[in-house]
C-alpha positions as CSV (number, residue, x, y, z in Angstrom):
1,X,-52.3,56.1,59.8
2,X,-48.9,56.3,61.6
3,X,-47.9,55.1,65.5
4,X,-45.4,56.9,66.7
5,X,-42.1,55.1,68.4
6,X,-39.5,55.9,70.6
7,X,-36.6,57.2,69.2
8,X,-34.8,54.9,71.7
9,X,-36.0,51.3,71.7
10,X,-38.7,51.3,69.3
11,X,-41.6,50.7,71.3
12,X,-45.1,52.5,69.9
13,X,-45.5,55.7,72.3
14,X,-49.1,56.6,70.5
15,X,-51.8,54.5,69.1
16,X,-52.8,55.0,65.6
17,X,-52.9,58.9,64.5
18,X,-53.3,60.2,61.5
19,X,-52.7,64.6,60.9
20,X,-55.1,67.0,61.9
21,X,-56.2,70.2,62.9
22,X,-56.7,71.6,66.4
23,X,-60.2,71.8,67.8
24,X,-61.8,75.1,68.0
25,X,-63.2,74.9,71.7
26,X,-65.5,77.2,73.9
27,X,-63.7,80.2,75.7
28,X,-61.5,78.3,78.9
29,X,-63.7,77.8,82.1
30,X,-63.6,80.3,85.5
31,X,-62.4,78.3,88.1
32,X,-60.5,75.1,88.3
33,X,-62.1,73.6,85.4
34,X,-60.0,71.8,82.6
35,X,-60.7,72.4,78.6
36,X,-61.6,69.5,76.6
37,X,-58.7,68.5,74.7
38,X,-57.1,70.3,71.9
39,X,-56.9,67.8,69.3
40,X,-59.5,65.3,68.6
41,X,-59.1,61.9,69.3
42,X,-56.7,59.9,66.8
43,X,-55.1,63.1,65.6
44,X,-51.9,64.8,65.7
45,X,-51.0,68.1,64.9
46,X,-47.2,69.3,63.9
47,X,-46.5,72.9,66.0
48,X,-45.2,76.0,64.3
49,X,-41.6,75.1,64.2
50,X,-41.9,71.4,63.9
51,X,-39.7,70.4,67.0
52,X,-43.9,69.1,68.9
53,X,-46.2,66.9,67.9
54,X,-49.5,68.3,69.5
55,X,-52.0,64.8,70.3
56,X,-55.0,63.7,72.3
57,X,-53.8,62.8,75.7
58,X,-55.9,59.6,75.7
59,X,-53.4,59.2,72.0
60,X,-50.5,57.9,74.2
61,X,-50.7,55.2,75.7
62,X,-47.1,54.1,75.5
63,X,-45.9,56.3,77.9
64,X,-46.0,56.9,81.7
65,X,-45.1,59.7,84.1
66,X,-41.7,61.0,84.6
67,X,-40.1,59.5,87.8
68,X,-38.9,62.7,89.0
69,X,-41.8,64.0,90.9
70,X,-41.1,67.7,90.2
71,X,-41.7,67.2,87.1
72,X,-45.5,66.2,88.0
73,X,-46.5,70.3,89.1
74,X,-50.0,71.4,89.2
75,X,-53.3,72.1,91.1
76,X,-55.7,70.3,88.7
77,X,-53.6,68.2,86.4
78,X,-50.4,68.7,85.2
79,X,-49.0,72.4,84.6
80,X,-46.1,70.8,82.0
81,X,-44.0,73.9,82.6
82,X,-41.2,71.7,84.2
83,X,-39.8,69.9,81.6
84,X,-40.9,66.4,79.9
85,X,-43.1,65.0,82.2
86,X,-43.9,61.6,80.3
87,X,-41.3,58.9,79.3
88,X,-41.3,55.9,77.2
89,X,-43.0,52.8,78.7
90,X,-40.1,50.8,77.6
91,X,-37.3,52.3,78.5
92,X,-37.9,55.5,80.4
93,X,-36.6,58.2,78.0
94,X,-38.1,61.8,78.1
95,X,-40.7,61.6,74.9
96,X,-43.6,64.1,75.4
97,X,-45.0,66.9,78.0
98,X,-48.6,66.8,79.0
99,X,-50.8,69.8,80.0
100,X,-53.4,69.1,81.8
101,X,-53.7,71.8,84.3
102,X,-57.0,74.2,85.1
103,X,-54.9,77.1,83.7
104,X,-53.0,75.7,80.8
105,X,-54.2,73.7,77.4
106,X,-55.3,69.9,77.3
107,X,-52.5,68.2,75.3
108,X,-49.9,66.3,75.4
109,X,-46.6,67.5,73.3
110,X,-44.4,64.9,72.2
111,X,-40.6,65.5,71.5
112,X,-40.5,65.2,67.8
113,X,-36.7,64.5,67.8
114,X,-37.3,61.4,70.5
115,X,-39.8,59.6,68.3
116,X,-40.0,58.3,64.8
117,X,-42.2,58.1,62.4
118,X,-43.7,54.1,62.2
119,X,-46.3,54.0,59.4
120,X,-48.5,51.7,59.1
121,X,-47.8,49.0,56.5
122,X,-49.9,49.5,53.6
123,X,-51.4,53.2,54.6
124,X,-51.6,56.0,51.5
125,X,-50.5,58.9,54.0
């Protein structure tokens, strides 16, 4: 399993994860209906060019919301088309982008360059 930390002060950002594949999901909703989530719960998914880390939004609890409230956009959730919208919980550096809008996917994205990698002791992968 791994947690993953800020980059910055080393606090966990994510619970335990381990690697995974997206979900395949029905076709998106009419209207101003979310999608479930992209990635199962407890999983993580490295994107195409390895700079994201693709998670469960319930997957990070270490973070909060971006003080800058422009970076909160959206009708149904958040768009995440206006840069990071989630910092650390300890000490308020950018880490991740959460989608959560009617028209976009259900993820959150973290900034694989403002985490690290924290293993857990003891764990084969």
């Amino acid at each position: 399993m791994t947690i993953f930390r800020c980059a910055n002060c080393q606090q966990p950002v994510t619970s335990e994860v381990m690697a995974g594949e997206p979900l395949t999901g029905p076709e998106r909703p009419q209207g101003h209906e979310l999608v479930p989530p992209r990635m199962a719960p407890g999983t993580f998914k490295v994107n195409f060019d390895g700079s994201l880390l693709i998670l469960h939004p319930d997957d990070v609890p270490g973070t909060v919301l971006h003080p800058d409230s422009r970076r909160a956009s959206g009708c149904c959730g958040l768009a995440g088309q206006d840069g990071p919208n989630l910092v650390c919980g300890g000490c308020g550096v950018e880490v991740a982008t959460k989608e959560s809008d009617c028209w976009t996917d259900n993820l959150v994205a973290l900034i694989a360059t403002a985490v690290t990698d924290g293993r857990k002791a003891g764990a084969d992968n």
